[in-house]
N, C-alpha and C positions, 0 to 999 in steps of 0.2 A: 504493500500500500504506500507505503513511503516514494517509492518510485512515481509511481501513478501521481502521488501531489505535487513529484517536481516536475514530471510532464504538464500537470495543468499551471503551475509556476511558467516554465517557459512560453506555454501556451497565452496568459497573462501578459508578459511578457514580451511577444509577437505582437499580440493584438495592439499593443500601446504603441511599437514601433509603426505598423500600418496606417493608423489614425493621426498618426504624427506628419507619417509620408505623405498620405493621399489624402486626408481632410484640412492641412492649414499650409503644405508646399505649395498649393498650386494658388491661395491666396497671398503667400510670400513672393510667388514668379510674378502677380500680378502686378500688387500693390508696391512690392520694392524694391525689384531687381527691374520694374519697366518692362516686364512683356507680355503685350497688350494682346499679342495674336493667340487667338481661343485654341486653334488647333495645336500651337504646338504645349500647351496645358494638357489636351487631350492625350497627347503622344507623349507623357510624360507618364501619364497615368494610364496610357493603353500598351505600348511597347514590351513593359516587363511582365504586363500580364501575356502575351502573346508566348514571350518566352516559357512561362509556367505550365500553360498550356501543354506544351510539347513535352516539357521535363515532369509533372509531375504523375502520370501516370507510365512511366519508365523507373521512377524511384517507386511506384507502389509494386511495380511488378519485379522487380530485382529484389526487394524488399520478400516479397514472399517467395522467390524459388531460393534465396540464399538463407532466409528464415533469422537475417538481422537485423536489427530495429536499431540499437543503440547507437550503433555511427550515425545512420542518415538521419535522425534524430538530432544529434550534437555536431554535425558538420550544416545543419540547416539553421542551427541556432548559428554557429560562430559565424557563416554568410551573413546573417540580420544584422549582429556586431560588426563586422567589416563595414557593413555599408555604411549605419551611421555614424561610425567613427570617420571615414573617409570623404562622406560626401559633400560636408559642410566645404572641402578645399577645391566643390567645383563652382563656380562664378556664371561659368557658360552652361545656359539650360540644355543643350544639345549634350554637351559634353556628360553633364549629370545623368542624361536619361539613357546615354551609351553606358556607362559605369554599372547604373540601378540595374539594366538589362544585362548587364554580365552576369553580377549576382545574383538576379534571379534564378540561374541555373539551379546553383549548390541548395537557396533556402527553399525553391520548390517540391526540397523532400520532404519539410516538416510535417506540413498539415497532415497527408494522406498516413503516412507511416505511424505519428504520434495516435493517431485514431486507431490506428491498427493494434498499436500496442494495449490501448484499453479493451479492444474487442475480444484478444487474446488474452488477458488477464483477469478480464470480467465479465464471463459467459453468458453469466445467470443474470447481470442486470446490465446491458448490452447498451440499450436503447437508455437508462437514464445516466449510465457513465457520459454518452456520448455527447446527452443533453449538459450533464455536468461540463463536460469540453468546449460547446460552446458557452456557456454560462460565463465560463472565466474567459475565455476571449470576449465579452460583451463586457466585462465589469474591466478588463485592460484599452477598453474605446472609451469608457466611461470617466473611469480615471485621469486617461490621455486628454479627453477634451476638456475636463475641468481644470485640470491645471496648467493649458494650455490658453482657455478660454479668462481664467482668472490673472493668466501673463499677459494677455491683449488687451485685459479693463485696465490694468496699469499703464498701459500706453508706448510699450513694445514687445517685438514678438521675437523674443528670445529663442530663437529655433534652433542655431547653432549648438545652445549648451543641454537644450533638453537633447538632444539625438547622440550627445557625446557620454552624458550622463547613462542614458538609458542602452547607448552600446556597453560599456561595462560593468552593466546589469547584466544583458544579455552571455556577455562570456562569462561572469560567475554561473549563470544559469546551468550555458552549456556543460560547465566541470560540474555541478553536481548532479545532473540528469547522468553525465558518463561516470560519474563513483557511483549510483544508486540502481540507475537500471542494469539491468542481466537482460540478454536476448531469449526469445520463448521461439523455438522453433513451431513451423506450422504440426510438423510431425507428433512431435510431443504433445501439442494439445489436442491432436487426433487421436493419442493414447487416452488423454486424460478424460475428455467429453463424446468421445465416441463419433462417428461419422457425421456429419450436417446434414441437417433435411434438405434434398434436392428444391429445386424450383418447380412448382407447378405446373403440369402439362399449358396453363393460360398464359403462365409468364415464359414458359419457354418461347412461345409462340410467338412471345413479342421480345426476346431477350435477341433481338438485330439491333443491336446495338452497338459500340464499338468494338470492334473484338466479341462480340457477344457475350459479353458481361455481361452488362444491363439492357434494359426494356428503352425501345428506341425511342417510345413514346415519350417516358419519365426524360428520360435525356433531353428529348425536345421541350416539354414543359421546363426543365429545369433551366434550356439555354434564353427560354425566349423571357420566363420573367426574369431572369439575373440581369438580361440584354438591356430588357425596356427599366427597368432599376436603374441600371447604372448609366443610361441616358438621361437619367432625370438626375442623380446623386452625384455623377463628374462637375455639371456646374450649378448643383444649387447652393452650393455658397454666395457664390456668384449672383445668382437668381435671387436669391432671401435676401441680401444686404443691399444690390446693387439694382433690381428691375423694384423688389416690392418698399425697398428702402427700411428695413429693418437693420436692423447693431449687431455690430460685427461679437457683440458680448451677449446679445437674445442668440446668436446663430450658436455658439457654443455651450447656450443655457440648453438652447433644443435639442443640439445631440447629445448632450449626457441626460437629457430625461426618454427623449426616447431609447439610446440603448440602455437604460432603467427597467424600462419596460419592456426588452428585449429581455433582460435577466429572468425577470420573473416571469415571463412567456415558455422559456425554453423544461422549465420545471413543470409547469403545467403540460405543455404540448405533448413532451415525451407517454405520458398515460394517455392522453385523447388520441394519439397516431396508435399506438397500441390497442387501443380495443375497437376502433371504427374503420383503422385499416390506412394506410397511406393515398392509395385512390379516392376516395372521401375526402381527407384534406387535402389533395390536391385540389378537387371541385368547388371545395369550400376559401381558400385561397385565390381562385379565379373571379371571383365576384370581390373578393377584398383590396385585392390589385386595379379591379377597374375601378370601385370605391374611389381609391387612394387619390388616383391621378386624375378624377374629376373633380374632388377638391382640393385638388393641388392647381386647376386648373382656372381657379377663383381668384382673381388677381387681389387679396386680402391676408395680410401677417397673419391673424388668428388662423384663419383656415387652412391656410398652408400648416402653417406651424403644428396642428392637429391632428392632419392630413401624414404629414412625415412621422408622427409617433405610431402610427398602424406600424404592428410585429409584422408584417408579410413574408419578409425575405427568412423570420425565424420560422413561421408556420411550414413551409418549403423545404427548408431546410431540417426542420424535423420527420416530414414525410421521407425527406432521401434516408435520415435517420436507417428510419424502421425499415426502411424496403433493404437497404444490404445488410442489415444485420438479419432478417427474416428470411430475404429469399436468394441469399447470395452464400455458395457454400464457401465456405472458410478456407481453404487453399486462394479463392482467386476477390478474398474482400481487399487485399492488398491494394490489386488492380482496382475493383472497383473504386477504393477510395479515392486512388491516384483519375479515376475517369470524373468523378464529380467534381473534384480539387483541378480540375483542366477544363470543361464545361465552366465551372466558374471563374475561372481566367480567364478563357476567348471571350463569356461576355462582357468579363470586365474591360477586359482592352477593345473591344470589338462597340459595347456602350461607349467606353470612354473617347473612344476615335469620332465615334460617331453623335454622342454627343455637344464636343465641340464645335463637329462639321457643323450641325444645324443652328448651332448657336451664333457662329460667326454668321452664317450666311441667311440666316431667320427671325434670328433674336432670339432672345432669352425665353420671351413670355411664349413663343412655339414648342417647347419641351415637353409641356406636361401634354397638351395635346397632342402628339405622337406618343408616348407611352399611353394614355387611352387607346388610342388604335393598337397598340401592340400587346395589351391587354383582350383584345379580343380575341385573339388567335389563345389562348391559353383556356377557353371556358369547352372551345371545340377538340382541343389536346386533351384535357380534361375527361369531356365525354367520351372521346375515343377510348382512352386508356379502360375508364370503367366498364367498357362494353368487353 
């Protein structure tokens, strides 16, 4: 168990790095470095996730035929450390976002492998470890933008020393995940818990998916709300402070109460995806998402600002939960993880690109109306799935 809390430590830990990188950098490129062009904000925030993409479903799958966890684990933490120790020494946005993309390679093994290691160490409660995982990545967004948001009410944004700070957190992290965790091969816990229940003759059916993991449908659902998400979340900083004229200290009040209520979502959700079934909240999620982005599409602080604390992306993300822990047998959850950890990459680099595109050349107040449309596509994903 001690293991298990310093993975969720690092995992903490991550999360506070990523919230640093991609919710107040790209208002640093804006507001003080002078670069006004929206795309290349986008391609700062789209580029490494492109790289993730490709690498992190190769470290889930190396990760389960070699049956190690503890390196790609601790070489995924010390890449987060490298970055923000080093990055502060780049000036040139271009330069930064060739650097971030390097790095992306090595820390794209964290999320999928770290998951892996609780699935394999805690069989019997699968699905609220994993809730517990995100949990502590929502309370390290949390953290991040309070005390980030409370450096901005003072009237600089010390970003240099928070990133330098919080990289050598990250490499103590990493030393003690590597003195505490021990490797669990797949083998061994085929000893210990006996065979996995195959996938059902329904989901095999639909299990064309990459590599035929998973279900191509889930996949599709999973790429198109992440997509149309992070169409709207690359510049709503941007959007909230600068089209609706909200403070730059309500904008960091909002993300630490909505991922507040990302916490206590992911506690609950884990029980409701287990007994109603992941297809269910997936359909129940599709009406929440088009929700969201029509009152986000009310050009009003309050609404928006209300509009943004809907849990969606955790409801989603609890379904992927249960579905590989339920119907993906245990030699190839590795891979799976590493398939939804790269789905969620391409749309983040793929929103993130594409969000600035329509920004520059739309405007701002164009955003939420295109993630309504792109919301609709996901009620019909939906139904397909349950059918």
């Amino acid at each position: 168990m001690v293991a298990i809390h310093c993975i969720y430590v690092g995992v903490f830990l991550r999360a506070t790095a990523d919230m640093l990188l991609y919710a107040y950098l790209p208002l640093r490129l804006y507001y003080y470095l002078g670069e006004t062009r929206l795309w290349v904000i986008g391609l700062f925030m789209g580029i490494p996730s492109f790289v993730r993409l490709l690498a992190a479903p190769l470290w889930g799958k190396w990760s389960d035929r070699l049956g190690r966890q503890r390196v790609f684990v601790v070489t995924g933490l010390l890449a987060y450390a490298l970055l923000l120790l080093f990055l502060p020494r780049y000036a040139d946005p271009l330069a930064a976002i060739a650097f971030t993309s390097l790095m992306a390679v090595p820390f794209a093994a964290f999320n999928p492998v770290s998951r892996v290691c609780i699935l394999l160490r805690c069989p019997r409660e699968r699905v609220q470890r994993l809730a517990r995982w995100h949990q502590w990545e929502a309370a390290g967004y949390l953290v991040s933008s309070v005390v980030v948001g409370w450096s901005v009410n003072q009237g600089h944004l010390a970003l240099t020393e928070f990133l330098t700070l919080l990289g050598i957190l990250l490499c103590l992290g990493a030393c003690l995940i590597a003195i505490t965790l021990r490797d669990m091969p797949i083998r061994l816990s085929f000893r210990k818990m006996g065979h996995p229940q195959p996938m059902s003759p329904s989901s095999s059916r639909l299990a064309l998916g990459m590599m035929g993991v998973l279900p191509l449908t889930a996949l599709a659902y999973l790429l198109t709300s992440s997509t149309t998400w992070e169409v709207v979340a690359t510049t709503f900083g941007l959007y909230f402070t600068g089209f609706l004229g909200g403070s730059i200290r309500l904008y960091g009040f909002l993300i630490g109460t909505s991922t507040f209520v990302s916490i206590l979502a992911y506690g609950v959700l884990a029980g409701f995806c287990e007994r109603h079934g992941y297809p269910r909240t997936l359909q129940i999620a599709a009406w929440g998402y088009t929700a969201m982005y029509l009152l986000m599409s009310y050009p009003s602080i309050r609404t928006v600002g209300f509009a943004y604390m809907l849990p969606m992306s955790t409801v989603v993300r609890s379904a992927m939960n249960v579905m590989v822990s339920s119907q993906i047998p245990e030699k190839k959850r590795g891979e799976a993880m590493g398939l939804v950890d790269s789905v969620e990459a391409f749309s983040t680099a793929w929103g993130a690109v594409l969000g600035g595109l329509i920004a520059h050349r739309q405007g701002l107040e164009y955003i939420p109306k295109v993630a309504v449309a792109g919301s609709l596509l996901l009620h019909m994903l939906a139904a397909r799935h349950r059918k």
